[in-house]
N, CA and C atoms as a LAMMPS dump frame, in Angstrom:
ITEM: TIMESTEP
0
ITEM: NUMBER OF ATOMS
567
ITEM: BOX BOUNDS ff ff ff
-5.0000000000000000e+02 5.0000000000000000e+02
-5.0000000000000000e+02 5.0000000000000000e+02
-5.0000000000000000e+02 5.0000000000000000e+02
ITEM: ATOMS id mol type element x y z
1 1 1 N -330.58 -112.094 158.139
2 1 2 C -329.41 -112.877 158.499
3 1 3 C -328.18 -111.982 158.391
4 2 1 N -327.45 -112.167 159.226
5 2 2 C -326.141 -111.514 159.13
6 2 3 C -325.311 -111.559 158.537
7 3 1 N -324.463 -110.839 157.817
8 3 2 C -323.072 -111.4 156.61
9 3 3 C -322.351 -111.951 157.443
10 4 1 N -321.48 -113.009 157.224
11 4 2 C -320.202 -113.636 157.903
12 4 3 C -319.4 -112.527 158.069
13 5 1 N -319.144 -111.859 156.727
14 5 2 C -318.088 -110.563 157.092
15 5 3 C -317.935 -109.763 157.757
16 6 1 N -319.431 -109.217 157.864
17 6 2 C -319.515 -108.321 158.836
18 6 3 C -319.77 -108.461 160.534
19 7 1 N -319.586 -109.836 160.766
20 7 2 C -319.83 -110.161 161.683
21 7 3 C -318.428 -109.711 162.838
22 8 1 N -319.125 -109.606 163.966
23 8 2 C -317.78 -109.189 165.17
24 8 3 C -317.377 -110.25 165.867
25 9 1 N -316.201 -110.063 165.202
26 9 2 C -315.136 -111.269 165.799
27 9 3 C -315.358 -111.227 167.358
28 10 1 N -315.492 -112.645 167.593
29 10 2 C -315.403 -113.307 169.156
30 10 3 C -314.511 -113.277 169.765
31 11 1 N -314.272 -112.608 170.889
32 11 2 C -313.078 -112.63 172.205
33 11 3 C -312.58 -113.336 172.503
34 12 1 N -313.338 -114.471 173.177
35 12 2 C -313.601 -115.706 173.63
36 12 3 C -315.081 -116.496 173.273
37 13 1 N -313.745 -117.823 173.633
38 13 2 C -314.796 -119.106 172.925
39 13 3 C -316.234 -119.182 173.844
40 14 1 N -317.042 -119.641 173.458
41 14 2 C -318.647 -119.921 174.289
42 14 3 C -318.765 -121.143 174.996
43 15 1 N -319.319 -121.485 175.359
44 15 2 C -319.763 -122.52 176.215
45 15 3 C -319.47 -123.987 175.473
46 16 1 N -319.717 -123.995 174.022
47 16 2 C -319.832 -125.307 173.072
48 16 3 C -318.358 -125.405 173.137
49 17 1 N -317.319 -124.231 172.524
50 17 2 C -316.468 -124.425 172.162
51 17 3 C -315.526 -124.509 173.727
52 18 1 N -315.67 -124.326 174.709
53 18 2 C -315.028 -124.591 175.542
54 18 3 C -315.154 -126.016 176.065
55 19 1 N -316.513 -126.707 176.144
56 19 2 C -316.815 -127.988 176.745
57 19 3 C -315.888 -128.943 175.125
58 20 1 N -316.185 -128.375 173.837
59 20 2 C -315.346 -129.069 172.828
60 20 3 C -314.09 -129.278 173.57
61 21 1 N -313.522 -128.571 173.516
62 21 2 C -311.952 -128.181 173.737
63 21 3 C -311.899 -129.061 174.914
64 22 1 N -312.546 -129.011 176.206
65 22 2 C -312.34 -129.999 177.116
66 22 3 C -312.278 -131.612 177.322
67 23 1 N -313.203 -131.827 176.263
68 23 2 C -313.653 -133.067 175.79
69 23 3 C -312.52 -133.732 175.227
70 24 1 N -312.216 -135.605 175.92
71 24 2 C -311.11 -136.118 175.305
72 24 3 C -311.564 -135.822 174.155
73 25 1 N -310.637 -136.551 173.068
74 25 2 C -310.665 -137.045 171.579
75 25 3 C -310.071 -138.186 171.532
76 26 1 N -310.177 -139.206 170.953
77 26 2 C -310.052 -140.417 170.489
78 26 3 C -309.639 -141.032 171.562
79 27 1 N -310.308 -140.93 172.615
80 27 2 C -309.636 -141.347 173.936
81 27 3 C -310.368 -143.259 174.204
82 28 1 N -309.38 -143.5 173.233
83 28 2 C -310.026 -145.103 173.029
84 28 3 C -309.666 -146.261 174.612
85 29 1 N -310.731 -147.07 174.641
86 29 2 C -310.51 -148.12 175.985
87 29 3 C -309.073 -149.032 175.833
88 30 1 N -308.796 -148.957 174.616
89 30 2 C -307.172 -149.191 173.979
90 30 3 C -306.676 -149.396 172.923
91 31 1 N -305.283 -149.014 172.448
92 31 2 C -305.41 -149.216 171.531
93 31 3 C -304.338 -149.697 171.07
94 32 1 N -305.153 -150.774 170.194
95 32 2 C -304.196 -152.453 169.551
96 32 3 C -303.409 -151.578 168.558
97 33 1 N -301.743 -152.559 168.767
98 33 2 C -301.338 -151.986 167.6
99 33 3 C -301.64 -152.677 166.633
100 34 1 N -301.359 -151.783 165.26
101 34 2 C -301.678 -152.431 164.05
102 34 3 C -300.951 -153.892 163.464
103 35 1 N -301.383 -155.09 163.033
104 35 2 C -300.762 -155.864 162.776
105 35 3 C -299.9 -156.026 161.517
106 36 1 N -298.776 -156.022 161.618
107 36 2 C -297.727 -155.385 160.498
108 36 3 C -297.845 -156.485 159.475
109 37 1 N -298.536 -157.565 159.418
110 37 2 C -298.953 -158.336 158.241
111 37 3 C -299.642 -157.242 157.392
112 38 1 N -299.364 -157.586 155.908
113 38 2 C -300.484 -157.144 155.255
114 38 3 C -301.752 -157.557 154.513
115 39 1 N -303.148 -157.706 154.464
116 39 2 C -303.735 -158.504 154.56
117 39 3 C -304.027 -158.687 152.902
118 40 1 N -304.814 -160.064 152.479
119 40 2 C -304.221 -160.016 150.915
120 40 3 C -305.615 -159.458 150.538
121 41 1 N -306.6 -159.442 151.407
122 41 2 C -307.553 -158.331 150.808
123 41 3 C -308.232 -157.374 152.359
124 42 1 N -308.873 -156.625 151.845
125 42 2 C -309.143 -155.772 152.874
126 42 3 C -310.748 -156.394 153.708
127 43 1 N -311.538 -157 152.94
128 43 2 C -312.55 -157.748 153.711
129 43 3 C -312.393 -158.663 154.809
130 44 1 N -310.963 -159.374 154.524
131 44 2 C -310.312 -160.168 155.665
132 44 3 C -310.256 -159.197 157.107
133 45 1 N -308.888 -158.348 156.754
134 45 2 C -309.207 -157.369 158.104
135 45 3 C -310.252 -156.808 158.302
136 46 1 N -310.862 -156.423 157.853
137 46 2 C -312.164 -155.954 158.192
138 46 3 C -313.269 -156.438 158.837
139 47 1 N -313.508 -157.919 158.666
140 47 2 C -314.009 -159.098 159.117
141 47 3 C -313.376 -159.072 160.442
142 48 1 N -311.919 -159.159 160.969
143 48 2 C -311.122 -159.423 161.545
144 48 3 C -311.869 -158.467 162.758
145 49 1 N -311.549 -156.86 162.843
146 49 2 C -311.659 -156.084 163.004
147 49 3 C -313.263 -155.794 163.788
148 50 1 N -314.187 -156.135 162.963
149 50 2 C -315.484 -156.471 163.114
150 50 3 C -315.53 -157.606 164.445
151 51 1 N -315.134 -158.263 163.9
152 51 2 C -315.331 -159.639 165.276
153 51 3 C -314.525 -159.043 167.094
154 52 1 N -313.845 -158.449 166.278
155 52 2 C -312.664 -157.984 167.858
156 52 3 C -313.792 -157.351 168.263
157 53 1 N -314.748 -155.82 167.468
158 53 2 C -315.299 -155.247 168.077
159 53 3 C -316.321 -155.444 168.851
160 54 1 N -316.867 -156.339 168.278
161 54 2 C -318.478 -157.468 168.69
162 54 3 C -318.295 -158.146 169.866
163 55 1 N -316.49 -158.455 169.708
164 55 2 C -316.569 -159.484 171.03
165 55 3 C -316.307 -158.719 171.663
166 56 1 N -315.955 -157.539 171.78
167 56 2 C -315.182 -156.556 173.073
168 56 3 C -316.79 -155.649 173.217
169 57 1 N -317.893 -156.018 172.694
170 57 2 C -318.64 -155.649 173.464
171 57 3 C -318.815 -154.168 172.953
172 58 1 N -318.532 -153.327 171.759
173 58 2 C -318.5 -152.223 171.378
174 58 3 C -320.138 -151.824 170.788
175 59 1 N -320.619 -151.036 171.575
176 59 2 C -321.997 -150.956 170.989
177 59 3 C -321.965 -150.633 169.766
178 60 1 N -323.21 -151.213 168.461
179 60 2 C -323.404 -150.912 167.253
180 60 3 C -322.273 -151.163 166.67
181 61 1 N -321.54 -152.13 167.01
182 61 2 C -320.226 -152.073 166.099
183 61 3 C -320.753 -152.581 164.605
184 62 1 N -321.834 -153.067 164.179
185 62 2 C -322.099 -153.377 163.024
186 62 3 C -323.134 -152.146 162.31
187 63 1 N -322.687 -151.146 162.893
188 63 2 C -323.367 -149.725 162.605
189 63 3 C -322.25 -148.845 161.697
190 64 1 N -323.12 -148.365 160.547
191 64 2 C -321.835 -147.846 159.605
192 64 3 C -322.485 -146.299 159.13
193 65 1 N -321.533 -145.736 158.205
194 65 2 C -321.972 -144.607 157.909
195 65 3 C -322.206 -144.739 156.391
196 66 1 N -323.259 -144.606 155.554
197 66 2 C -323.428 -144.462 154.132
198 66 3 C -323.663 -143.179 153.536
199 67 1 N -322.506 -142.769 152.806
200 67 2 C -322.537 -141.632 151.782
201 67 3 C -322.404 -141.89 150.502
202 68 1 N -323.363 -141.121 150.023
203 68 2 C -324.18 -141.019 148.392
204 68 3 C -324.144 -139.473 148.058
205 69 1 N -324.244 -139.327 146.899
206 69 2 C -325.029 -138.017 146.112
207 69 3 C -325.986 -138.308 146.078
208 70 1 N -326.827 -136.73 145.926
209 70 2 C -328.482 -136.529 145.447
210 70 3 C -327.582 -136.672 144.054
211 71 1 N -329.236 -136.244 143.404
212 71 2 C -329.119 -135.715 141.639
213 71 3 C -328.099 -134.686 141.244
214 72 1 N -328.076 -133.821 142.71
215 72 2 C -327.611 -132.331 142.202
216 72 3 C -326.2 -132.518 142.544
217 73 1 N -325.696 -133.519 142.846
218 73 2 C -324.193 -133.732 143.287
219 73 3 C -324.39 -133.101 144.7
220 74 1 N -324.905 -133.017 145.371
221 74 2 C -324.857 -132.611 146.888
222 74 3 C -324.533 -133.951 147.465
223 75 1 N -323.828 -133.947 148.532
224 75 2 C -323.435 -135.446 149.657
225 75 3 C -324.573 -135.363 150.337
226 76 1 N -325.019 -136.966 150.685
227 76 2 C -326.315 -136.998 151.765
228 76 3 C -324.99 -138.907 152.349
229 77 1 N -325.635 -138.538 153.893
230 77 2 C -325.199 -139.341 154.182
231 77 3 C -325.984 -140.113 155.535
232 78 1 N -326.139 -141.183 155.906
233 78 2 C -327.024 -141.988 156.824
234 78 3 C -326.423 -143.08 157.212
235 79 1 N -326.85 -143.271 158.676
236 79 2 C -326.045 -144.594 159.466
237 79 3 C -327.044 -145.373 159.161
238 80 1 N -327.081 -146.911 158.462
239 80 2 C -327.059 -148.289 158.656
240 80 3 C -326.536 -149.197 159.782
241 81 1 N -327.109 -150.506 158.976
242 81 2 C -326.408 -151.858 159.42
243 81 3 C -326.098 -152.673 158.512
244 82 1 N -324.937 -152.836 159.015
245 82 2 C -324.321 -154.02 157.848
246 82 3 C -324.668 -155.251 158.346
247 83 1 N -325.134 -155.88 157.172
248 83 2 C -325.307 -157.121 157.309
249 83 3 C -324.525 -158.417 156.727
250 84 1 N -323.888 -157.978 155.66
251 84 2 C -322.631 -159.149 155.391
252 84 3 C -321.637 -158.77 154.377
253 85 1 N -320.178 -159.259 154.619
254 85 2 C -319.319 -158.721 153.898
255 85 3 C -319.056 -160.183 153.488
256 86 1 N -319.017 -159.822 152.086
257 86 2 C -318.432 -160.909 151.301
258 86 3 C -316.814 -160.918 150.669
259 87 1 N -316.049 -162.007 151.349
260 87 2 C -314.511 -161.792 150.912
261 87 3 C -314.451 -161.659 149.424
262 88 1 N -314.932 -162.802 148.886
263 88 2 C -314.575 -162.744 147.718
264 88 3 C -314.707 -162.341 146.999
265 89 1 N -315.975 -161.493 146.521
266 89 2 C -316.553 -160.537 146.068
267 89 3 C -315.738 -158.989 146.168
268 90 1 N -315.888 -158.791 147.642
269 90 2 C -315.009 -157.698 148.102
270 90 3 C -316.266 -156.596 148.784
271 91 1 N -317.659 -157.638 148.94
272 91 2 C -318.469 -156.807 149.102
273 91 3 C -319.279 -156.215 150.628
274 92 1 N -319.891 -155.86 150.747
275 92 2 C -320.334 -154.878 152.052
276 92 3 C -321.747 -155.109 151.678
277 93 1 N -322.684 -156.1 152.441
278 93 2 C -324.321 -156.125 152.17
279 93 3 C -325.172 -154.592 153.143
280 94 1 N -326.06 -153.951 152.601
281 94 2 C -327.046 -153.626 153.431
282 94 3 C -328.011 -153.644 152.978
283 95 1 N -329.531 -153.164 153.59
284 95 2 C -330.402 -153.439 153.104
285 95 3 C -331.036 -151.808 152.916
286 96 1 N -331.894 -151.797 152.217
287 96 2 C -333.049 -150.511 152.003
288 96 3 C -334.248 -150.861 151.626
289 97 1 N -334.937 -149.861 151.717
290 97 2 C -336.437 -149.853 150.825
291 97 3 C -336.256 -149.21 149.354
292 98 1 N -336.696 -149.85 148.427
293 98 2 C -336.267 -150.145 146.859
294 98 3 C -337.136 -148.378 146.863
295 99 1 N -337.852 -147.766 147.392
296 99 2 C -338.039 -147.008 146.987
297 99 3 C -337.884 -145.572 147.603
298 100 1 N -336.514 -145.514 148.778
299 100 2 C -335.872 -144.887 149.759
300 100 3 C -334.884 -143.448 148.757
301 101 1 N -334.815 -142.867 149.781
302 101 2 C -333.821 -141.65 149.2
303 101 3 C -332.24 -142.265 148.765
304 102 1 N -331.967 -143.541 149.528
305 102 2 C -330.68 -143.847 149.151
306 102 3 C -330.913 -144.204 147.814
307 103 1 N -331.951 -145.76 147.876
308 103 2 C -331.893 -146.495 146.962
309 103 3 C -331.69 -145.284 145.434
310 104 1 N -333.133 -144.229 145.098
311 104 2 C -333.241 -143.721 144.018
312 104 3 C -331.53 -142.925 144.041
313 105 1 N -331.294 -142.531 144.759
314 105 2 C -329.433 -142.102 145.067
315 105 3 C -328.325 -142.91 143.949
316 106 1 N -328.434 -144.133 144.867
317 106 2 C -327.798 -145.35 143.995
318 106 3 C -328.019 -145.798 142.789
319 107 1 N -329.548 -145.521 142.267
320 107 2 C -329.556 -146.037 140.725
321 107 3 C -329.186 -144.924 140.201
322 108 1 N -329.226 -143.768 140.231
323 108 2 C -328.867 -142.227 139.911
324 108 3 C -327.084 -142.661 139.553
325 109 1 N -326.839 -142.582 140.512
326 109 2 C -324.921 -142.35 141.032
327 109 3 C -324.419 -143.481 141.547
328 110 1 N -324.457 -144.724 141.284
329 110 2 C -323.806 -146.188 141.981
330 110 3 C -322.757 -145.784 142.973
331 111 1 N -322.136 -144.997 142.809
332 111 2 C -320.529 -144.517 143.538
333 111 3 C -321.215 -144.158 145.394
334 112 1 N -320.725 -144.763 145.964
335 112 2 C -320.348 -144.546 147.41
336 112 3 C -319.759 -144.733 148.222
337 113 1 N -319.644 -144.407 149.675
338 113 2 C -318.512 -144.776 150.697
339 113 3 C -319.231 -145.055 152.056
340 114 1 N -318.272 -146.253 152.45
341 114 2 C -318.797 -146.544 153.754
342 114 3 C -318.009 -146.28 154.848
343 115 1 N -317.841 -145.823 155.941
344 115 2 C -317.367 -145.3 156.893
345 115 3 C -318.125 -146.18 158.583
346 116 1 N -317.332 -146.513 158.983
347 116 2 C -317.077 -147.584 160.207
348 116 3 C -316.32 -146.818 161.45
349 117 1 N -316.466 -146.64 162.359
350 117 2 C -315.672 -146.08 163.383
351 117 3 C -316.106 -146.734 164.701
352 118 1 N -314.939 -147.264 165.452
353 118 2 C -315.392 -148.187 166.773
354 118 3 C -314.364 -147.442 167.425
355 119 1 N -314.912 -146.882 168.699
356 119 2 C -314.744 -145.918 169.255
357 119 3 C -313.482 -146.617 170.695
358 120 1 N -314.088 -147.501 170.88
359 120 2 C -313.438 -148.955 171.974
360 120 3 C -311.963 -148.805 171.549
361 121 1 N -311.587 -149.611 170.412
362 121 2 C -310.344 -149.832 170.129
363 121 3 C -309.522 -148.536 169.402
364 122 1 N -310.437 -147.749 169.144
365 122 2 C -309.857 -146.418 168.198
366 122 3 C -309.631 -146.786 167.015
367 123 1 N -310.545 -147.238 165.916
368 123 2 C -310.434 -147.729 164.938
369 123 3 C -311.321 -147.151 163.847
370 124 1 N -311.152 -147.178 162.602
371 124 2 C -312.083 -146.219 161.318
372 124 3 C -311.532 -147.155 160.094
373 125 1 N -312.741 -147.45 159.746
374 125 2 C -312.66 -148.004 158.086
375 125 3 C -313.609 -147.251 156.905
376 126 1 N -312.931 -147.041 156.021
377 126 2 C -313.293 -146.251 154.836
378 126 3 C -313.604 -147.119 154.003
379 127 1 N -314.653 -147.103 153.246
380 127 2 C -314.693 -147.832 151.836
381 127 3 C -315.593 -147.255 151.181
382 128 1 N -314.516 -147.137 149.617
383 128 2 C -315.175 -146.52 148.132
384 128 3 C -315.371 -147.505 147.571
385 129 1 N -316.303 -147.333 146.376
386 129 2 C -316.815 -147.963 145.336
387 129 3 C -318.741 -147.94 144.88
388 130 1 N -318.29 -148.733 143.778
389 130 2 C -320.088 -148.92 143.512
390 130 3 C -320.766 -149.743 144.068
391 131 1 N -322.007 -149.059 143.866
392 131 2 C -323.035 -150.21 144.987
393 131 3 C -323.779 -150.472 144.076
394 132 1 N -323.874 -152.024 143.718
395 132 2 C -325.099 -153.104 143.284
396 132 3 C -325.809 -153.705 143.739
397 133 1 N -327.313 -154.018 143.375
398 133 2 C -328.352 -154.682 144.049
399 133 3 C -327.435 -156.23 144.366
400 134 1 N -327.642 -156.737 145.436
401 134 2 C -327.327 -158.072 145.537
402 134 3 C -328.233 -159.335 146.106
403 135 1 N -328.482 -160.082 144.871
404 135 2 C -330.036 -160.442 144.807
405 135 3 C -329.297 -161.932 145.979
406 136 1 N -328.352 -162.412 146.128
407 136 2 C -328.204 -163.389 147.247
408 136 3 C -327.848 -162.849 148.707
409 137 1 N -328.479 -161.962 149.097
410 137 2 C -328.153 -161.544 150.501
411 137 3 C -328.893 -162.709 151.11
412 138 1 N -328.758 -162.919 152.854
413 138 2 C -329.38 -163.319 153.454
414 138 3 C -330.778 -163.073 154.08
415 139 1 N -331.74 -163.616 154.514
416 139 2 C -332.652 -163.15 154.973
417 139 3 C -333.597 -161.616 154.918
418 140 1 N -333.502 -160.752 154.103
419 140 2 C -334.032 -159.812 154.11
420 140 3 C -336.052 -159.844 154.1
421 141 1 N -336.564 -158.715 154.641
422 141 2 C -337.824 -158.633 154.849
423 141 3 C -338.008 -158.548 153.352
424 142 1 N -339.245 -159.066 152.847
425 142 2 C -339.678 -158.805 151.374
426 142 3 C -339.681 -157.123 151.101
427 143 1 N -340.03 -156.395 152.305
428 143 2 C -340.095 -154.976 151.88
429 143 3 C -338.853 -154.434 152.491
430 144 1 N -337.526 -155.126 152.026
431 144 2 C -336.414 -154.383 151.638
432 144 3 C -335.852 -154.782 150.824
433 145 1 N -334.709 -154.726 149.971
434 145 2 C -333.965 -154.801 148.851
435 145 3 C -332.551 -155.032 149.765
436 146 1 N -331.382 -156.202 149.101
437 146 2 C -330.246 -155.756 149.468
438 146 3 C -328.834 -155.656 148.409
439 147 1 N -328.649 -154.592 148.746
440 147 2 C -327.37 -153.805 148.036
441 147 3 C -325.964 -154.326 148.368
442 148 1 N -325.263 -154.539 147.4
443 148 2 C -323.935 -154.262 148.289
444 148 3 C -322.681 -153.292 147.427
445 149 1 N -321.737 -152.549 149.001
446 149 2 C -320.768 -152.126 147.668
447 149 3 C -319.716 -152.747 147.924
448 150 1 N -318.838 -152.552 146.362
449 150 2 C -318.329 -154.013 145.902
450 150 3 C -316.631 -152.35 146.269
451 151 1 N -315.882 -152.629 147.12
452 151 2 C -314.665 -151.978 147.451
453 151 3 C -313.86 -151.756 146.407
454 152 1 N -313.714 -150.668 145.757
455 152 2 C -312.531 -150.352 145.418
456 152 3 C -311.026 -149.864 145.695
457 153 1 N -311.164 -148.952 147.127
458 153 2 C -310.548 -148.712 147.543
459 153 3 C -310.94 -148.92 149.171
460 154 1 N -309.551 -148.852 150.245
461 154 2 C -310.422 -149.473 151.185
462 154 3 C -308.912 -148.733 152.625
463 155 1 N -309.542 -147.873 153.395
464 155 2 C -308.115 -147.481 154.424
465 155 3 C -308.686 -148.151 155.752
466 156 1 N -307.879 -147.954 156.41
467 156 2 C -307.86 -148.621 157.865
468 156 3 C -307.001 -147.785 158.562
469 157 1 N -308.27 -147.52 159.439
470 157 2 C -307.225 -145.867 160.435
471 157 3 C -307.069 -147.003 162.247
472 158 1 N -306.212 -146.883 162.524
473 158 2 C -305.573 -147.119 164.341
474 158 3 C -305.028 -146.154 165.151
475 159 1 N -305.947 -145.554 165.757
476 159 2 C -305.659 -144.596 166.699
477 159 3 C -304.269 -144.707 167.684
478 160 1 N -303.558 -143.721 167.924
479 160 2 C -302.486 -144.308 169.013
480 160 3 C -302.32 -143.416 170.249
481 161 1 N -302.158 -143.867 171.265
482 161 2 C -302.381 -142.993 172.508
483 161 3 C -301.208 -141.633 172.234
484 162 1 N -300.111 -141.789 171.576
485 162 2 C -299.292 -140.86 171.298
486 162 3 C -299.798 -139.979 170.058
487 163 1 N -300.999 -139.76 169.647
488 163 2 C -301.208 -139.401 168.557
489 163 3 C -300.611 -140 166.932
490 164 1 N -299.75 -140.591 166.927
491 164 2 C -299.047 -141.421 165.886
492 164 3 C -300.297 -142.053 165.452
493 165 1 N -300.926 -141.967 164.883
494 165 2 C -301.539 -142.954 164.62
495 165 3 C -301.433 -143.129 163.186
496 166 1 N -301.845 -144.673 162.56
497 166 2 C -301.405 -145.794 161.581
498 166 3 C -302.2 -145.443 160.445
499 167 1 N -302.121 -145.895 159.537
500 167 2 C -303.048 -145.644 158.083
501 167 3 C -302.516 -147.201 157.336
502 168 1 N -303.644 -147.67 156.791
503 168 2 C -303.213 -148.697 155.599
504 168 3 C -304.21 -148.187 154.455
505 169 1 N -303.882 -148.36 153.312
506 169 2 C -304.73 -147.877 151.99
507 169 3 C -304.738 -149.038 151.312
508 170 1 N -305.699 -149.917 150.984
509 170 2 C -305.673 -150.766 150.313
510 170 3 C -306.351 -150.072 148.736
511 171 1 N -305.989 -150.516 147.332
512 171 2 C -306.869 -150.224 146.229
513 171 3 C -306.731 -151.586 145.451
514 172 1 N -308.224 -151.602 144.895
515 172 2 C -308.392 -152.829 143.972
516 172 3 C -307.499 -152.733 142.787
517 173 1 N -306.854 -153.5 141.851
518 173 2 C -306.486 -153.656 140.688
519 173 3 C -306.527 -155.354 140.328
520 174 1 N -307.123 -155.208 138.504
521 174 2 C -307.31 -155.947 137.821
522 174 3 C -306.386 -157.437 138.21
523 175 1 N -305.485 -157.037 139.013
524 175 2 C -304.438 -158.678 139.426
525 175 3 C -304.797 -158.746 140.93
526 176 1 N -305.924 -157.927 141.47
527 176 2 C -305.8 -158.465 143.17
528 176 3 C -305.739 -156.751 143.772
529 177 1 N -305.452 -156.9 145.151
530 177 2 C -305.337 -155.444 145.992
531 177 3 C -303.851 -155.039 146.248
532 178 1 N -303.518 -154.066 145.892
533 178 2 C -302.367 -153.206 146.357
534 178 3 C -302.267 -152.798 147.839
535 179 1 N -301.247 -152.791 148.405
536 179 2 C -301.355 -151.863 150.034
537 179 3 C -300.06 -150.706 149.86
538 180 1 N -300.281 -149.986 150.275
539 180 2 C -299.262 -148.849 150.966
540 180 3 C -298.494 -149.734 152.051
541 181 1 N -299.406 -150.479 152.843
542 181 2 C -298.558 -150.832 154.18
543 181 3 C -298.859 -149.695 155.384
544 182 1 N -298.466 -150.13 156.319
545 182 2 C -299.225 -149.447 157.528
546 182 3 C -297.853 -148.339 157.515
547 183 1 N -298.829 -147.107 157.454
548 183 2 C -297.77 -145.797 157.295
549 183 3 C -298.537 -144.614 158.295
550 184 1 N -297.86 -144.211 158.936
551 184 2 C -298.209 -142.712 159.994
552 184 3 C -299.816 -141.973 159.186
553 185 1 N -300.455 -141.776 159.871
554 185 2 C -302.038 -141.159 159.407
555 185 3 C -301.44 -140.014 158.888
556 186 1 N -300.552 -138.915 159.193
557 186 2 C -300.321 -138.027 158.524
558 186 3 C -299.658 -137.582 157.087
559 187 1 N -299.418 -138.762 156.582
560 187 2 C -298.431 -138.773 155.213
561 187 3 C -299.625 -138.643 154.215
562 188 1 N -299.358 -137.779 153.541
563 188 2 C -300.583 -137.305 152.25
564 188 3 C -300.393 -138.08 151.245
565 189 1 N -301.633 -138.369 151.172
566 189 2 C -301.808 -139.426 149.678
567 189 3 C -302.927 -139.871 149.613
């Protein structure tokens, strides 16, 4: 294998990086502005959000991204389906096999994040927290288990045709959820 270092710098880009470069980016079918309410928890919009996408016809919109640690602290991460978010709770159902790489993941390291992106409206939802078995899900096959994680923290990205695009940060605390409020994607925090 070759050292990175010693490797000879490229002239020009290749074939990948040129069709990249050509390729829109976030070139959404449109995009809603953000609603300047703030919501009093983040499962509401999210719910909200969810239904727009389903009805607008967005394939897999109930298709998410799940990231976990192994043992060794390495990230492993895998697309699901969500199957129910509970407001009050604050929770996110999916299902596994009790004896899957996630599941042994999750009893290891409870801590994970779920990641949502609907490509239609230009939209991305983040959510941290721990994941617990949740023995009242709906309908599951006997040979799966369902989990849910319970949000601690929770953003909401809105793409904007001007690049501007929106950020909300919701975080749990002991009296209810905090918001930032819908602020420019680029402000660090």
């Amino acid at each position: 294998m070759t050292d990175p270092a010693h490797r000879t710098p490229r002239t020009a880009p290749g074939p990948l990086v040129r069709a990249l470069l050509a390729h829109p980016v976030l070139a959404a079918d449109t995009y809603p502005a953000p609603d300047p309410a703030i919501p009093a928890d983040p499962a509401g919009l999210f719910t909200a959000w969810l239904l727009e996408a389903l009805a607008a016809g967005v394939p897999d919109a109930q298709v998410m991204t799940l990231s976990t640690v192994d043992a060794e602290g390495r990230p492993d991460a895998r697309v699901l389906v969500l199957r129910d978010v509970d407001p009050t709770a604050g929770a996110w159902h999916f299902w596994t096999e009790p004896d899957s790489p996630k599941a042994r993941q999750l009893a290891a390291r409870p801590d994970a994040a779920l990641t949502v992106y609907w490509p239609g409206p230009g939209r991305q939802v983040r959510l941290r927290g721990p994941v617990r078995p949740a023995p009242d899900c709906f309908t599951p096959s006997p040979a799966l288990h369902c989990y849910a994680l319970h949000a601690a923290a929770a953003e909401f990205w809105q793409a904007a045709p001007d690049r501007a695009h929106r950020r909300l940060r919701c975080t749990r605390t002991p009296g209810g959820w905090t918001s930032t409020g819908w602020t420019p994607a680029d402000v660090p925090g």
